[in-house]
N, C-alpha and C positions, 0 to 999 in steps of 0.2 A: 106700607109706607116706608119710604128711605130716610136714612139720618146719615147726612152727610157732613163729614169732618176735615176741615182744613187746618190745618196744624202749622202756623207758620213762628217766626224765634221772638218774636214779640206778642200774639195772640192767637187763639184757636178760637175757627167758627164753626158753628153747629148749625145745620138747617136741616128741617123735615120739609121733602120732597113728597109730591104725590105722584101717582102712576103715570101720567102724563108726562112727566119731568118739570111740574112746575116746582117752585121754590114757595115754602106757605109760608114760614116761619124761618128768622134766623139768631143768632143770640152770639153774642163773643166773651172770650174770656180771656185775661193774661195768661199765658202759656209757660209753665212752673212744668218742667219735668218731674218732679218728684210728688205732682199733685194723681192721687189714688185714682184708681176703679168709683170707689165708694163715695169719695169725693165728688167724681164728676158727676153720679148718679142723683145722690142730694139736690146738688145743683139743677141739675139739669129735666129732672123730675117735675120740680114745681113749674119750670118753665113752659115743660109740655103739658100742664095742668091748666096752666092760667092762661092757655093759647085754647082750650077746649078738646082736647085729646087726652092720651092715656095711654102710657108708658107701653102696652099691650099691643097699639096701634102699628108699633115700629117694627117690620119683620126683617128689616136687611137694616145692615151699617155699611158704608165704605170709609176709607180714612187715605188721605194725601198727608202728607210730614217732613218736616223739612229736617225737624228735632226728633232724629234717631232714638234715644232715651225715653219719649213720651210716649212709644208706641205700644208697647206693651202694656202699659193699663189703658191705654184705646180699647187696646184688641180684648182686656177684661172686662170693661163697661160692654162691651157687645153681648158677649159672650154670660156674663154672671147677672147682666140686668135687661137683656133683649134677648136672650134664647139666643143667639144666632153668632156664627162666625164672621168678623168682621172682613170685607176684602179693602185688600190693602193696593192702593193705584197703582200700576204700572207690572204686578205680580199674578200670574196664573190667568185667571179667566179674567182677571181685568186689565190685559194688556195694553200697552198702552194705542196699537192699530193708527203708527201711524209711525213714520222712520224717525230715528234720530243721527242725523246726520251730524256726527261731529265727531269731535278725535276720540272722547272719553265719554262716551252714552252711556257709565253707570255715573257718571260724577252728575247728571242733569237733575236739576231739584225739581222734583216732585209739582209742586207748585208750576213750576214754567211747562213742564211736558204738560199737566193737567190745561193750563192757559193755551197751549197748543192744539189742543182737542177741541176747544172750546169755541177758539177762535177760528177757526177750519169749518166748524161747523153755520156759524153767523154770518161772514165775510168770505167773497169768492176771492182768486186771485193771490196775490204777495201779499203779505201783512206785516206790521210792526206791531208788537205788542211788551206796552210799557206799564209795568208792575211799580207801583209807589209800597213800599213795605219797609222791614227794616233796612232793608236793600232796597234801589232805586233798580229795575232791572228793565233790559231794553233786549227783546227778541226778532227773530224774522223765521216770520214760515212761509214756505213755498207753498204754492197755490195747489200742490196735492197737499196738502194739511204736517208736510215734514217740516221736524224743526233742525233749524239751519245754523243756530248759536245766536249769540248775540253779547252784551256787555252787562256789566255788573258794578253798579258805582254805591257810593254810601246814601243812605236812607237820609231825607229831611231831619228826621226828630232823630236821626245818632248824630251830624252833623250839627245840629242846634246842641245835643247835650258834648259831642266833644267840645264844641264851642265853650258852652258854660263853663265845662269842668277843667277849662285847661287856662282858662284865661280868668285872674281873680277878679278883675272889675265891672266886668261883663254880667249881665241880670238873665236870666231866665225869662224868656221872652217865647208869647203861642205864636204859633204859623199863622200867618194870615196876609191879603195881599197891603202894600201901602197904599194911604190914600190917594195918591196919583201915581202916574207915572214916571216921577223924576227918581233919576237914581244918584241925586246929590243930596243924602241928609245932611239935618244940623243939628241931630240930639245922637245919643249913642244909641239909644231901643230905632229909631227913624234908620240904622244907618243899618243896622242889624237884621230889623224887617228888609229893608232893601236886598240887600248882601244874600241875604237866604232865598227870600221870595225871585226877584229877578234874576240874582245868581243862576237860580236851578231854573227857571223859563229858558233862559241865554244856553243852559248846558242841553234842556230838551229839546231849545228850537237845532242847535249845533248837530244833536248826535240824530234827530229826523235826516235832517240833510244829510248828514254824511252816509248814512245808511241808504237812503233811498237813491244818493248819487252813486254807492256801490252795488244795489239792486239792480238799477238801470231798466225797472221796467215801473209802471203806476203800484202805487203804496197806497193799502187802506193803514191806517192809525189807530189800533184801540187802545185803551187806556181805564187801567183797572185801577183796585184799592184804594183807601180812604180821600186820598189828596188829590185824586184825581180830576173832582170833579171844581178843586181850589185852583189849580192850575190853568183850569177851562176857562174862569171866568177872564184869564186877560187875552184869550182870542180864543180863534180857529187852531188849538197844537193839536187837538185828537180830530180824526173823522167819526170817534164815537166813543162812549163814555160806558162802560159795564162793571157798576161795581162788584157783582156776582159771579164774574169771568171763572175762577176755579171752582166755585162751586157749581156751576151750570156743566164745569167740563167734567165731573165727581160724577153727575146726575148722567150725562152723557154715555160717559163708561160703564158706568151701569146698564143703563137702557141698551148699550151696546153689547153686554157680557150675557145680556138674557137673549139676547136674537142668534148667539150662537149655539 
């Protein structure tokens, strides 16, 4: 069985994969670079206890990381608590097998080449693929599965908290959509939900468009991470919703690294 690790600057998720490449179990944690081997094992132990498995079950690790720093007691949780060398996305035998078209192909995070694999693999064709994370991120892969760039704007929940933190009057307020559609508040939280929630639809529906008018050819739309599927509910913005996108493309690369 595979334990597959996505490490991104606000949480790491942890899924056991079967042979298949299904996804059985997945678990998240706040992402603390300076959190141990030993640590993660603790934790991570009872989880695959209380899912009906057993630590012994796991013979591979792969790990994707966006937090350079975290990587190394990754690679010792594999290593000291699963027997096994961990591989790491995009290096050696788990190349990434697929172009990276762009000026600076070592600068591409881990996370986005992984969503590229992923999404090449589910969707024929040009694709958009919009990441909701700490970063809000917007990609295009050509319909051989290369990734082509894309853009990079700030995250909801860093934009909600530079809000808070910069403005003293302002409340700490959760994501969520307003109860209509009007984007004329008349409370300060009404005006804020607005601002945030429609704001970021206005900036998604803008950068589809303009992407898909620089594509110039049909665009499928996926759309990953937590917020993804908050954003769906005020229409048609994705052609399809996968909150597992990096971790399906982890699982991917694996299943792809043993047929070589």
């Amino acid at each position: 069985m595979l334990l597959a690790i996505d490490t991104g600057n606000t949480n790491a998720k942890f899924a056991l994969v079967d042979d298949s490449g299904e996804i059985l179990h997945r678990w998240r944690i706040a992402t603390d670079a300076r959190r141990t081997a030993d640590e993660y094992a603790v934790w991570l132990d009872q989880l695959i206890q209380m899912a009906g498995y057993k630590r012994s079950d796991i013979d591979a690790v792969i790990i994707a990381t966006v937090v350079p720093r975290a990587l190394h007691n990754l690679q010792m949780l594999a290593t000291r608590y699963f027997g096994c060398e961990a591989l790491v996305a995009g290096r050696g035998a788990v190349a990434w097998g697929i172009q990276l078209r762009v000026a600076e192909p070592q600068s591409v995070g881990a996370d986005r080449a992984v969503n590229a694999v992923a999404a090449h693999a589910i969707a024929d064709g040009h694709k958009i693929v919009i990441s909701f994370g700490t970063a809000t991120t917007f990609d295009y892969i050509g319909p051989d599965g290369s990734y082509h760039g894309g853009s990079i704007a700030p995250g909801v929940n860093l934009s909600l908290d530079a809000l808070y933190g910069a403005a003293a009057m302002l409340p700490r307020i959760a994501i969520e959509p307003p109860p209509n559609e009007s984007v004329i508040g008349t409370t300060t939280v009404g005006q804020m939900q607005i601002g945030i929630y429609w704001g970021y639809v206005a900036m998604i529906e803008g950068m589809i468009a303009r992407m898909k008018n620089e594509i110039g050819e049909p665009v499928s739309v996926i759309a990953t991470g937590g917020l993804a599927i908050l954003f769906q509910q005020h229409g048609h913005l994705f052609d399809r919703v996968e909150p597992d996108l990096t971790l399906r493309g982890l699982a991917l690369l694996y299943r792809n690294r043993e047929k070589t």
